[in-house]
DRENMIPA-697660 format. One record per residue (C-alpha): residue in one letter; z, y, x. Coordinates in steps of 0.1 Angstrom, whole numbers, m for minus. Layout:
<sites>
   semi      c3      c2      c1
      A       Z       Y       X
...
</sites>
This chain:
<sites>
   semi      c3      c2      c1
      X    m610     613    m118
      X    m624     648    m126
      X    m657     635    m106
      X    m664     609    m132
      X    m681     607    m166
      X    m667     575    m174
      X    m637     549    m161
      X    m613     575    m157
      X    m577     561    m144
      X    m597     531    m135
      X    m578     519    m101
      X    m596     494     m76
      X    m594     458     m89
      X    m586     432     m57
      X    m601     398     m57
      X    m601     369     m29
      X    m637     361     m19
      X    m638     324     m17
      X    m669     315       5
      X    m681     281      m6
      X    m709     272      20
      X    m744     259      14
      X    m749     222      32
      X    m783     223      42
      X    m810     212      41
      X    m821     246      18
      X    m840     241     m14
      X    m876     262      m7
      X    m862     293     m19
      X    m836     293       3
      X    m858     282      31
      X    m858     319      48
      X    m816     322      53
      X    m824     290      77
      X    m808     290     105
      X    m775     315      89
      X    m746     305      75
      X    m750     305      39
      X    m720     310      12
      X    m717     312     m24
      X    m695     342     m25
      X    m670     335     m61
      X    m643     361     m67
      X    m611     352     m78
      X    m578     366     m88
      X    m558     329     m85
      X    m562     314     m52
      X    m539     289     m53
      X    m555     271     m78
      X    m583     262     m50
      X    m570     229     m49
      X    m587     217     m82
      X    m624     228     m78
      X    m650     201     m92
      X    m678     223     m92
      X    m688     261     m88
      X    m704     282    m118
      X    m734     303    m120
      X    m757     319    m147
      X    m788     304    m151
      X    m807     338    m165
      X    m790     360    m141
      X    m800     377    m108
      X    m784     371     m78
      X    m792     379     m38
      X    m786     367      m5
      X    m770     396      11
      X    m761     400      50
      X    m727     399      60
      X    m735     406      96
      X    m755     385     121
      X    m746     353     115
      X    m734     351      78
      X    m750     356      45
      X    m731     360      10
      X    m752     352     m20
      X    m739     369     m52
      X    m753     400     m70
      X    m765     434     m60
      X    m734     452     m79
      X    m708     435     m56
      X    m731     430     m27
      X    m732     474     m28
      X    m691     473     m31
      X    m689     448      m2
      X    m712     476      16
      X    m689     500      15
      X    m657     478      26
      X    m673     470      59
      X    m689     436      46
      X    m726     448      53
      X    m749     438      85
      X    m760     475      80
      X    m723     501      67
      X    m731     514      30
      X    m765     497      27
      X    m767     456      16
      X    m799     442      31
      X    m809     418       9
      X    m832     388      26
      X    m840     370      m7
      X    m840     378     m46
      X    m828     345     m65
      X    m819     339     m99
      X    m789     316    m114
      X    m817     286    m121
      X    m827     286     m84
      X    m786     276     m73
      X    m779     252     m97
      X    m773     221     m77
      X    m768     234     m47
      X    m743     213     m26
      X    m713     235     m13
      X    m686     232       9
      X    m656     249      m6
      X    m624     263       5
      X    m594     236       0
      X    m610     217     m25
      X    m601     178     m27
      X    m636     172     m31
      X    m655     170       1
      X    m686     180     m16
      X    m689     200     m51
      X    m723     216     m67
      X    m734     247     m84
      X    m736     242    m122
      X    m748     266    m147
      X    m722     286    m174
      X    m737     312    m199
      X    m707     327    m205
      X    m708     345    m169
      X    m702     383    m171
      X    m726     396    m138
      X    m707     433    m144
      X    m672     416    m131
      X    m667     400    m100
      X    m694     384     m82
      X    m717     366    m106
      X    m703     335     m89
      X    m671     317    m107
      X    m649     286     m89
      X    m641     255    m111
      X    m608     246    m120
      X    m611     226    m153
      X    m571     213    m143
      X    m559     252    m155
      X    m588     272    m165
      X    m595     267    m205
      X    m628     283    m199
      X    m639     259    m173
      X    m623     228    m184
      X    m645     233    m218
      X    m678     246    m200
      X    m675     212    m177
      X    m665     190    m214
      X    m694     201    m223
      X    m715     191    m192
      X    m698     157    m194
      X    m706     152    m229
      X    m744     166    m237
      X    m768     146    m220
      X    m795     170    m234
      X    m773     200    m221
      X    m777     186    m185
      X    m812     180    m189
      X    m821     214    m199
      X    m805     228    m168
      X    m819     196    m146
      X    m787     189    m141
      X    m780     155    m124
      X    m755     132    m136
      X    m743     124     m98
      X    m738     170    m102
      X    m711     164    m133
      X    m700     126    m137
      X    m682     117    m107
      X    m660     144    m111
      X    m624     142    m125
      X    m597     168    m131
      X    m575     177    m105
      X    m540     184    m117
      X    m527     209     m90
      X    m498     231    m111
      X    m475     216    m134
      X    m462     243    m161
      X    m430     234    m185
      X    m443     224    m221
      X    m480     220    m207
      X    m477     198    m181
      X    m498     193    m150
      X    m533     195    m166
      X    m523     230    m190
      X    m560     240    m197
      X    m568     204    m215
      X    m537     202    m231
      X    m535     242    m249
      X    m573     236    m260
      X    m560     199    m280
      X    m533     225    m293
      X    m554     252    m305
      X    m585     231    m313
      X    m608     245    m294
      X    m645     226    m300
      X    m666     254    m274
      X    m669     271    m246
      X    m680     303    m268
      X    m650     301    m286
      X    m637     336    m269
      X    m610     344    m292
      X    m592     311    m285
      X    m600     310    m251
      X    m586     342    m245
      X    m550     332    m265
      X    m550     298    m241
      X    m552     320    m211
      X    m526     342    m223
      X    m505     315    m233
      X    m509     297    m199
      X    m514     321    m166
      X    m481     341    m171
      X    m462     311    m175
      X    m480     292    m148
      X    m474     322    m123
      X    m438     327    m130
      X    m427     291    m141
      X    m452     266    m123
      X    m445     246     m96
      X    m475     235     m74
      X    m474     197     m73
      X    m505     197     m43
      X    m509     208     m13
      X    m483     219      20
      X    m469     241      m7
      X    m461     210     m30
      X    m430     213     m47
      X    m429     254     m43
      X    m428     278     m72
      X    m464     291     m78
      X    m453     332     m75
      X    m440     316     m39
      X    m468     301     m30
      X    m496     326     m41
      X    m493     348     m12
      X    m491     321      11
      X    m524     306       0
      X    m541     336       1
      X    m530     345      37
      X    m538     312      42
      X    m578     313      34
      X    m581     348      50
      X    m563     341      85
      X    m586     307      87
      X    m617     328      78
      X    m619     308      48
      X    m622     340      27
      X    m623     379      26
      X    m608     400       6
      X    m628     422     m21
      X    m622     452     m45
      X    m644     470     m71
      X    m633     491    m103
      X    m616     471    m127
      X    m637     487    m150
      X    m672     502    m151
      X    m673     539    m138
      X    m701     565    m140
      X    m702     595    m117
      X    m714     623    m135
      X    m741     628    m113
      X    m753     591    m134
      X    m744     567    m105
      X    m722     538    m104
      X    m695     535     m83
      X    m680     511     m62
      X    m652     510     m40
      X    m650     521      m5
      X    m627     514      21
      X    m623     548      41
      X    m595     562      62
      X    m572     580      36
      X    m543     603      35
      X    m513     592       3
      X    m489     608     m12
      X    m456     587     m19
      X    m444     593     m50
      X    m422     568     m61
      X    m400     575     m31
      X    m367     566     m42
      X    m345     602     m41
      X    m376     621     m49
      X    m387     600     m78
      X    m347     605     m92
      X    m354     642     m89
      X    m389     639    m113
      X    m372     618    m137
      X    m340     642    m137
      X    m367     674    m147
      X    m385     653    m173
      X    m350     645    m191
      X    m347     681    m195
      X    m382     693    m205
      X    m397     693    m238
      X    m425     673    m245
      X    m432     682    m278
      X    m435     651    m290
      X    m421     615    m283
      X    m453     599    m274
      X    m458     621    m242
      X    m425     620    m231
      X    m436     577    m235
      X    m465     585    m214
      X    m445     603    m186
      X    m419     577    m188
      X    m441     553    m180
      X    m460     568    m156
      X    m430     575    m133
      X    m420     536    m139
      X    m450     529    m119
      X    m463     555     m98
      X    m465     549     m59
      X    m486     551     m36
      X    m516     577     m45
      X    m545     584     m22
      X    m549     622     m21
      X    m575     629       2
      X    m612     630       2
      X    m641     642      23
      X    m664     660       2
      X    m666     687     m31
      X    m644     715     m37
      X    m610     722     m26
      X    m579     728      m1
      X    m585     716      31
      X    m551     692      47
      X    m539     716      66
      X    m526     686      96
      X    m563     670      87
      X    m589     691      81
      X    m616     671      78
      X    m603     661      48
      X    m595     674      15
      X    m576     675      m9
      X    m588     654     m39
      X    m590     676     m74
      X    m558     656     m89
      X    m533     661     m65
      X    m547     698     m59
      X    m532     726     m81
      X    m500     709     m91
      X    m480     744     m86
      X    m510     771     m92
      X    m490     784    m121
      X    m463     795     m97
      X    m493     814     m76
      X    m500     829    m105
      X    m472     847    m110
      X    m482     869     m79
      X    m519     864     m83
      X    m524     901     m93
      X    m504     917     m61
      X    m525     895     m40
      X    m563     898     m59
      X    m554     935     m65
      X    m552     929     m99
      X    m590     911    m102
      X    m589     876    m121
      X    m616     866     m95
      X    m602     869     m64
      X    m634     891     m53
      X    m615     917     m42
      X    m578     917     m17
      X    m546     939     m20
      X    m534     951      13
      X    m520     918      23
      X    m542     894      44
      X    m539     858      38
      X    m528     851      74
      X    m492     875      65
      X    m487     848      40
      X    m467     827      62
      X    m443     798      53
      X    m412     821      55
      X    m429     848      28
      X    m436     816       8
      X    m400     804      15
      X    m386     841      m1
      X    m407     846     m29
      X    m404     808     m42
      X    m374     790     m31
      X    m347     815     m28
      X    m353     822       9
      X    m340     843      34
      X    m358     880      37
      X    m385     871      62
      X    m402     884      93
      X    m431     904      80
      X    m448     933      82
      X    m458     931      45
      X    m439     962      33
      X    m403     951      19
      X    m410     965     m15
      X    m442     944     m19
      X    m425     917      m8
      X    m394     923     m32
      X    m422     932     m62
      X    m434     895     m56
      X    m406     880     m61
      X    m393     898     m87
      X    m427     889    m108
      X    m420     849    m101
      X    m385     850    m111
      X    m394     874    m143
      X    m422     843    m151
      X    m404     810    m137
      X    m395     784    m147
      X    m421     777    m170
      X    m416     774    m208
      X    m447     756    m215
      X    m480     739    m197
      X    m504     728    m221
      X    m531     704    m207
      X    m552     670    m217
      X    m532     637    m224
      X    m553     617    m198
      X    m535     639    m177
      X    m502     623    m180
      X    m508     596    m160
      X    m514     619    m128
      X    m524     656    m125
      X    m495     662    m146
      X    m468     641    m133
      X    m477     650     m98
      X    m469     685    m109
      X    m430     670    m117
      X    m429     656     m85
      X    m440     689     m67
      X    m421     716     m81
      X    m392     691     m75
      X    m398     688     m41
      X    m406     726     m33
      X    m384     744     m60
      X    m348     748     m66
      X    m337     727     m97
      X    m332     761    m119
      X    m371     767    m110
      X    m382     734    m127
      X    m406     734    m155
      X    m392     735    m188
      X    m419     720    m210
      X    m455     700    m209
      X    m471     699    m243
      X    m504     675    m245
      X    m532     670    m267
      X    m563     651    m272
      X    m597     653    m273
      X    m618     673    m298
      X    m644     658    m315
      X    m672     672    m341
      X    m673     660    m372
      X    m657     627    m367
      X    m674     619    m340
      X    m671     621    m304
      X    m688     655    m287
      X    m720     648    m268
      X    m752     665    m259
      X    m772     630    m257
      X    m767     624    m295
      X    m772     661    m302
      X    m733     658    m317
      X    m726     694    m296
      X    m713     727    m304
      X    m702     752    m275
      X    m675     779    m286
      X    m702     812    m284
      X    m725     788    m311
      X    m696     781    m334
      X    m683     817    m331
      X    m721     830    m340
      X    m722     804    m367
      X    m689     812    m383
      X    m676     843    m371
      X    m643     839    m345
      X    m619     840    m373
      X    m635     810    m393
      X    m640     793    m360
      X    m601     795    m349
      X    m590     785    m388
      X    m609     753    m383
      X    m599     747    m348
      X    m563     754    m361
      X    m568     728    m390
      X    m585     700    m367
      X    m556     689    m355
      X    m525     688    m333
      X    m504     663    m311
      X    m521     632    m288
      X    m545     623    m318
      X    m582     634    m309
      X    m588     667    m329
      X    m616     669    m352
      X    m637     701    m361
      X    m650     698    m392
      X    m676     724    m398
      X    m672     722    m435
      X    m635     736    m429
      X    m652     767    m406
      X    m675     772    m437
      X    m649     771    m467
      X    m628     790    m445
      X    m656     822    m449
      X    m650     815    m487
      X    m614     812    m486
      X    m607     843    m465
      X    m634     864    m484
      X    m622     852    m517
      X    m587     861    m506
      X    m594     899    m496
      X    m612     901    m531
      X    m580     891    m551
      X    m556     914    m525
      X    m583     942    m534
      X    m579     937    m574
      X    m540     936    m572
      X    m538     969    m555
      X    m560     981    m577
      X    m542     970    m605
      X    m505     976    m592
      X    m496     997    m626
      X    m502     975    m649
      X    m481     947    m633
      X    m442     946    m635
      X    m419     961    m608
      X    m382     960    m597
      X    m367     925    m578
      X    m374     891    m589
      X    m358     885    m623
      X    m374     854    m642
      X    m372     821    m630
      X    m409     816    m619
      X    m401     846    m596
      X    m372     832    m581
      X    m390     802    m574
      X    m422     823    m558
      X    m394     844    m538
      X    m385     809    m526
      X    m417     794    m518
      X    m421     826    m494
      X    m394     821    m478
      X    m396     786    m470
      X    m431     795    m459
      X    m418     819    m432
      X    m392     795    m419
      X    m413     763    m423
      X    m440     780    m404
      X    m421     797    m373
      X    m409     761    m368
      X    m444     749    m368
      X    m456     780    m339
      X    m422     776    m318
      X    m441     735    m319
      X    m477     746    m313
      X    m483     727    m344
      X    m507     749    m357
      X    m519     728    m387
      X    m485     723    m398
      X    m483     763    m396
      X    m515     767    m415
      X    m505     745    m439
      X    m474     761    m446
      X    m486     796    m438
      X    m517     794    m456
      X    m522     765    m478
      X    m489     760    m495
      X    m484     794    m498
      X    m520     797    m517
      X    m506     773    m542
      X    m471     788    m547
      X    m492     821    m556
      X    m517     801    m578
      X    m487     786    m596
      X    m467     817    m600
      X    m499     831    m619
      X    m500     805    m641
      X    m462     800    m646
      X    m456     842    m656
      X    m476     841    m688
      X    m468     871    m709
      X    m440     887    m688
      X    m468     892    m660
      X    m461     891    m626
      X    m442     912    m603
      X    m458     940    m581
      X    m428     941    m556
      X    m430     903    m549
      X    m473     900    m550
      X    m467     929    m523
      X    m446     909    m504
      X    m467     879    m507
      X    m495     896    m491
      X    m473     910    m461
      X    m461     877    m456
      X    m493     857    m452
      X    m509     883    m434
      X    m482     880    m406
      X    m484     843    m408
      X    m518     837    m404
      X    m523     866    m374
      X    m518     843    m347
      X    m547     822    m365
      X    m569     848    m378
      X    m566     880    m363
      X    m590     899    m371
      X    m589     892    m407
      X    m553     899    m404
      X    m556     933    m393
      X    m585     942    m421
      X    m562     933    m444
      X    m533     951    m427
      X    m551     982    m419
      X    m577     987    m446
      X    m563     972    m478
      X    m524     972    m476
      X    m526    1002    m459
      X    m502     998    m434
      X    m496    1012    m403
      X    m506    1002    m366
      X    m516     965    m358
      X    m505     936    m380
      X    m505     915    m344
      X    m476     943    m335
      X    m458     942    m371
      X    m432     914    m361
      X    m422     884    m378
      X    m413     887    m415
      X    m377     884    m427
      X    m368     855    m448
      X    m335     851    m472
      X    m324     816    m460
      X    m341     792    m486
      X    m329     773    m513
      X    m338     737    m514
      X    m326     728    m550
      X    m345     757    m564
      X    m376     739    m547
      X    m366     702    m559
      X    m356     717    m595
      X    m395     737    m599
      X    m409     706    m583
      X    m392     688    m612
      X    m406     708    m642
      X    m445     710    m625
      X    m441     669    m624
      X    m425     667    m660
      X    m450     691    m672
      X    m476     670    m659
      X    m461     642    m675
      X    m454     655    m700
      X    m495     667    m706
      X    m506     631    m701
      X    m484     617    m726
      X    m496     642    m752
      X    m529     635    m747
      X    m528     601    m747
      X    m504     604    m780
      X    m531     632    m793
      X    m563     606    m787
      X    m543     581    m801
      X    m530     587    m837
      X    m528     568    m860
      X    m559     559    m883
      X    m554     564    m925
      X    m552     529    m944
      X    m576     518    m954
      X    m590     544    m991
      X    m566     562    m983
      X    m582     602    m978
      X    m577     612    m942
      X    m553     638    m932
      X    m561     676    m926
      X    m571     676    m886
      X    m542     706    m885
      X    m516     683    m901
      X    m525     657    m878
      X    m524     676    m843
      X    m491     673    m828
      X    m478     704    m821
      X    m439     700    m819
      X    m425     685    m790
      X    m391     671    m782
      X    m380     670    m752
      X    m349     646    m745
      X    m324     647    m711
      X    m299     626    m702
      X    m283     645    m669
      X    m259     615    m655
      X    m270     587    m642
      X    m252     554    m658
      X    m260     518    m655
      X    m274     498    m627
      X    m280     536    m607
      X    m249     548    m613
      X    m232     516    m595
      X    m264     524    m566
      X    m246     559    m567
      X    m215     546    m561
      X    m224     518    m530
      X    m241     546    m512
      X    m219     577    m511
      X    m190     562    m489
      X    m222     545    m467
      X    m235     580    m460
      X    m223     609    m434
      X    m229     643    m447
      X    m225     656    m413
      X    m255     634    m394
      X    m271     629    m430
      X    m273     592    m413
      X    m266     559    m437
      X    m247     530    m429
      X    m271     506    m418
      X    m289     483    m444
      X    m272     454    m444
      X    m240     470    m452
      X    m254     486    m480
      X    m271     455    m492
      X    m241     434    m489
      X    m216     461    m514
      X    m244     462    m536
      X    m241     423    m538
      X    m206     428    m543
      X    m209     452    m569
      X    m229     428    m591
      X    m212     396    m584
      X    m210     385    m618
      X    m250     388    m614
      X    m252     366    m582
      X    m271     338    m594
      X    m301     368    m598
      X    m290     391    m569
      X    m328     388    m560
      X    m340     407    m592
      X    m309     430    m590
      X    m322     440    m554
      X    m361     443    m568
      X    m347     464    m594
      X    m323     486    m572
      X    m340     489    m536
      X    m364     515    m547
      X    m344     538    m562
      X    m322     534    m533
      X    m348     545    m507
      X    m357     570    m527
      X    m323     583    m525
      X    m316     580    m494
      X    m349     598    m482
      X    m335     628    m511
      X    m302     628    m488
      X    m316     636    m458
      X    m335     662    m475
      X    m312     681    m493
      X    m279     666    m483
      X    m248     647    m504
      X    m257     664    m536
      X    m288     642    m539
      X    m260     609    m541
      X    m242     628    m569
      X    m241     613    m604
      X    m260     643    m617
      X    m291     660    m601
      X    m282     689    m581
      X    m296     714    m606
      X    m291     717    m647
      X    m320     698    m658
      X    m316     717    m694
      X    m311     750    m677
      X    m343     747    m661
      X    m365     730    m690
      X    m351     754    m716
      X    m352     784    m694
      X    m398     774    m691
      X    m399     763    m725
      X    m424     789    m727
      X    m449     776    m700
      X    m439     737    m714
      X    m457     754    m748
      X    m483     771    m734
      X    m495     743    m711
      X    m491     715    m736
      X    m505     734    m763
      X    m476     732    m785
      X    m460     757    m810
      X    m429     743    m807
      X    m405     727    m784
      X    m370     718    m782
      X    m347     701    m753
      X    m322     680    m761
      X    m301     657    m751
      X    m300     618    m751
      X    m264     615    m757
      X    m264     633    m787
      X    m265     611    m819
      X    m278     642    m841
      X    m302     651    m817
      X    m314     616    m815
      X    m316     614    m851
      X    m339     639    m853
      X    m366     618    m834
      X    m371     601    m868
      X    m392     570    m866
      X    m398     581    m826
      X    m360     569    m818
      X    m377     534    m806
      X    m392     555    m779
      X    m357     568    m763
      X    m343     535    m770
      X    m371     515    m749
      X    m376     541    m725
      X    m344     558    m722
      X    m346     591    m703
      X    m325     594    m667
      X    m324     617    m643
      X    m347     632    m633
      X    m370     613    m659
      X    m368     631    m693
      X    m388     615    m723
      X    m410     637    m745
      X    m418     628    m783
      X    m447     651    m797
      X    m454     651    m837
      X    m473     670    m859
      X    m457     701    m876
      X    m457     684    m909
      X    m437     655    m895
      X    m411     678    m879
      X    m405     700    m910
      X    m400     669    m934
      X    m381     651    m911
      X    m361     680    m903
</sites>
């Protein structure tokens, strides 16, 4: 795989070759295979529908050959297969086709052929533009009986007069000719490929996305339900008599087998290649005990994600027989074989061990230029045996110390925590490397963890140096400086999902990280005239917070080699929790101790990510001592989640709450008509009253109620849906005749609740938020004023008649939108309305 550009995990594709012989006499341009044995070669995956030919299919544009078999025989199809058939010993001359004419798909059409246990004695070669010349053979049997594509390429033969005479074909070529039924399949009968294009309407034979669904809805069934109802096999199930068949034609010489690559693939020296049948050495992997043994170490490994432990899953489900040899390029020679080697995949499935004790061998060079005292030749089985697999003390006359110093550094190093490699990987490399440390290693030896990724693209698009879409690591780092470089590669992307550079984000990320060192710089200059002492007002116990989270959100993320998820919440959240705290302090000012801590914090969070940034900041501006890199992780209080969901509360309502003024501001109302317009200061509205209700009643409160017994606080699991559905029904039974609105109204409030459980836990089911929504309003009344622009504010609450009252003609408000929680309702007037009123 590692030797192509294209098609990789592309396995060889068998087909049966029918040979359908040419009855002479030759047309002229056939005239120089005289005296050979002539066959259209068709390739075909179903031989047992063979039965029902009427007719073989070629493409009138497309070139074809007559290729030598060997002396006597000749295969016309094209030069793609004819080079495949070359190298599976199907050429006069091994690995070269000699080709003895050049024809194209108008000079077979009509040719009379003799072909392979067909009912007809005689069929003819018609043309079909739908031919793909990249798969198979360029040459297609007929079986209209129960193939959709041919039964509505021959319909349409049968039924254009003018489509036969542009091909000059004959009507004695087409007419004669009825459908054979050969396989009868339940619900389609013994002629399936009329019958599912009546059923899916199906007008012509370029109708591809029909075609396509009556092929899938007809070949499974007719393998594993039909019953062949022709034929010494009458009366046998068709996945019975498939093999049979196809022994059948090969024993009488009636066909040969044939493999290519079920898909294109590119070498990436730029050649195409085929498939060649060559001695080869495999390696059994789905051996029964050994495979038990793989799937036993993947249970216990951590994949990092559910989708590769899917791919290894699957992989072991299927993985047999794999051909692990080959007799060219770089690599270990087979020790029992040596003229092969071994092929790039199955090589290096336990080189991390080896690497463990690279350095004592390589005395201490990467390289391997230079050796230690040990020659290779002392390396015998037995030392092998010792240092990896708990062996007895061998025979040696490497010194015992050495010897004891190797296998002291593998067992420091092994098992492995982590391997981090490519996802097409999966499907091979990676799972061989289960299979072999199971077979070589002790169980407590067995690697602990495989985390894939995918790609990395530019931009969006796909890397290449064609489309001048290319960027090597030295360019970037030149363009962008390291640190820049690694922030955008940390932010492209993590998981199976291709990542995506973005060069933008290496660019902003100059800005970012510049602008950043300018702000640190300006706080530490101005440390005296900012507060001190430990957090004390409510916008810095939620900054305190947002820190903390930060540290535990984004060790979670590292300890996943998620590294946009850590510098999202290493980096970008905690930008904003800093931005917000600036604007939330107003006139107390912020606190020195806890902007201090801020910067220690980020600059240990983003080191892994940025170093050398890191340790500017470290070294030259917060003046610390040694290497930020060395500083350890930071210490975090444990976090308090209802502290985040209460802040997150106030920034919405204020947000809310700043719309709603507006809106109310743009909008007032316009003097009567002669009447002398209001002073634009008594109009503005100024006051603002802010109105709570903390318990939920009503149609939430019974929600409430259905889903705290449905809930356990211990898994933070629900009862499933339809239990919860079917109390709720129960609790408005007097409303069953409109259960369906009830529901409409209820389910989203309901999901929302339950996604708040998981969160935060049982508190979120409770009748009241888990925080004082009054506390926390009237506690920031300050920055509600300052960011609304008001000059007064009050909170109150909803159940209060006095404080209701004092709503004045606004009461219509509260009583159309009444407030909930979590959902308070603001009323702004002017200060003119509010002092009269009040």
């Amino acid at each position: 795989d590692h030797d192509r550009a294209t098609g990789e995990n592309a396995q060889p594709q068998e087909y049966v070759l029918i040979k359908m012989e040419v009855i002479p006499p030759f047309p002229p341009k056939l005239k120089v295979l005289e005296g050979k044995n002539v066959y259209l070669a068709a390739a075909t995956l179903r031989p047992e529908t063979m039965y029902g030919q009427t007719n073989c299919w070629v493409l009138p544009n497309g070139n074809y050959g007559a290729f030598e078999v060997n002396d006597a025989d000749v295969f016309i199809l094209t030069a793609r297969s004819a080079l495949n058939l070359a190298y599976q010993n199907l050429s006069r001359v091994p690995e070269k086709p000699t080709c003895l004419a050049e024809l194209s798909g108008n000079d077979l059409i009509g040719l009379p052929l003799k072909s392979p246990l067909s009912f007809n004695e005689i069929i003819y070669a018609l043309p079909m533009l739908t031919i793909l010349t990249d798969k198979g053979t360029g040459i297609v049997t007929s079986v209209p009986s129960d193939s959709p594509d041919d039964f509505m390429a021959l319909q349409a033969l049968v039924t254009k007069p003018a489509l036969r005479a542009k091909f000059g074909v004959k009507d004695e070529w087409v007419l004669p000719f009825d459908i054979i039924p050969i396989i009868d399949i339940p619900g389609f009968g013994d002629k399936s490929a009329e019958k599912v294009c009546v059923d899916l309407k199906i007008t012509s034979q370029y109708d591809k996305e029909k075609l396509a669904e009556a092929k899938r809805m007809t070949y499974l069934k007719g393998f594993t339900e039909g019953v062949m109802v022709v034929g010494e096999y009458n009366g046998r199930k068709v996945e019975e008599a498939k093999p049979l068949i196809k022994n059948k034609l090969l024993e009488e010489g009636l066909a040969v087998l044939y493999s290519e690559p079920e898909k294109k693939v590119m070498s990436r020296s730029g050649d195409e290649c085929v498939v060649a049948l060559t001695d080869q050495w495999y390696i059994t992997y789905g051996e029964v005990e050994w495979k038990q043994k793989a799937v036993k170490c993947l249970k216990n490994m951590n994949t990092f994600s559910a989708e590769t432990r899917n791919g290894f899953e699957h992989t072991l489900g299927w993985l047999n027989k794999w051909a692990c040899s080959r007799s060219f390029g770089l690599g270990t020679r087979i020790p029992f074989d040596e003229q092969f080697l071994v092929e790039s995949l199955s090589d290096s499935t336990l080189y991390m061990a080896y690497y463990t004790i690279a350095h004592l061998l390589q005395n201490g060079d990467m390289y391997g230029k230079e050796r230690s005292s040990i020659r290779p030749e002392q390396m015998t089985d037995e030392v092998w045996d010792y240092v990896f697999c708990d062996g007895l003390a061998p025979k040696s006359d490497i010194p015992p110390a050495l010897l004891s110093k190797m296998k002291q550094e593998y067992e420091y190093w092994y098992p492995l925590d982590i391997r981090v490699s490519g996802k097409e990987l999966i499907q091979n490399h990676l799972t061989f490397s289960i299979y072999t440390h199971t077979a070589l290693l002790p169980e407590h030896h067995w690697p602990r963890g495989f985390r894939c990724n995918g790609h990395l693209m530019l931009n969006s698009e796909k890397m290449s140096k064609s489309t001048g879409n290319f960027q090597t690591l030295g360019q970037a780092i030149k363009e962008y400086s390291s640190d820049a470089t690694r922030f955008a590669l940390a932010d492209a992307g993590d998981g199976m999902d291709d990542a995506n550079f973005v060069t933008e984000t290496a660019k902003s990320a100059i800005m970012r990280l510049t602008k950043e060192i300018a702000w640190m710089e300006e706080v530490i200059a101005s440390q005296s005239s900012l507060r001190s002492g430990p957090p004390s007002t409510y916008a810095d116990h939620v900054f305190a917070n947002e820190i903390n989270i930060a540290v535990n959100e984004t060790e979670k993320s590292y300890n996943s080699f998620m590294f946009r998820d850590a510098l999202k919440s290493g980096f970008y959240d905690l930008q904003l929790a800093r931005d917000e705290y600036r604007l939330s302090c107003g006139a107390a000012g912020m606190n020195r101790d806890l902007l201090v801590r801020f910067m220690e914090v980020q600059t240990r969070l983003i080191t892994p990510i940025c170093p050398h940034y890191a340790e500017h900041v470290w070294q030259n501006i917060l003046r610390k001592e040694g290497f930020a890199v060395k500083a350890g992780w930071p210490i975090a209080d444990t976090p308090d989640p209802t502290l985040r969901i209460a802040n997150k509360y106030l920034q919405d309502s204020i947000v809310l709450m700043r719309k709603l003024h507006q809106k109310q501001g743009s909008g007032s109302k316009k003097p009567k008509k002669g009447a002398a317009p209001p002073r634009a200061a008594e109009n503005k509205l100024t006051v603002g009253l802010i109105y709570v209700n903390e318990h939920y009643d009503g149609w939430k409160e019974q929600c409430l109620r259905v889903l705290q017994p449905n809930y356990d606080s211990q898994t933070r699991l629900f009862a499933p849906d339809e239990d919860i559905s079917e109390a709720l029904k129960n609790c408005f039974v007097e409303h069953e005749a409109s259960f369906t609105q009830v529901q409409k109204l209820c389910m989203p409030f309901i999901r929302f609740k339950k996604d708040e459980a998981r969160t935060i836990g049982p508190r979120a089911l409770n009748l009241k938020l888990p925080f004082g929504e009054m506390n926390v309003l009237e506690e920031n009344l300050e920055l509600i004023r300052r960011q609304l622009g008001l000059e007064h504010a009050e909170v109150l609450s909803a159940s209060d008649g006095a404080a209701r009252a004092r709503a004045g003609r606004h009461v219509s408000v509260l009583n159309n939108n009444p407030p909930s929680p979590g959902e308070p309702v603001a009323i702004f007037m002017s200060k003119q309305e509010f002092e009269a009123q009040n």
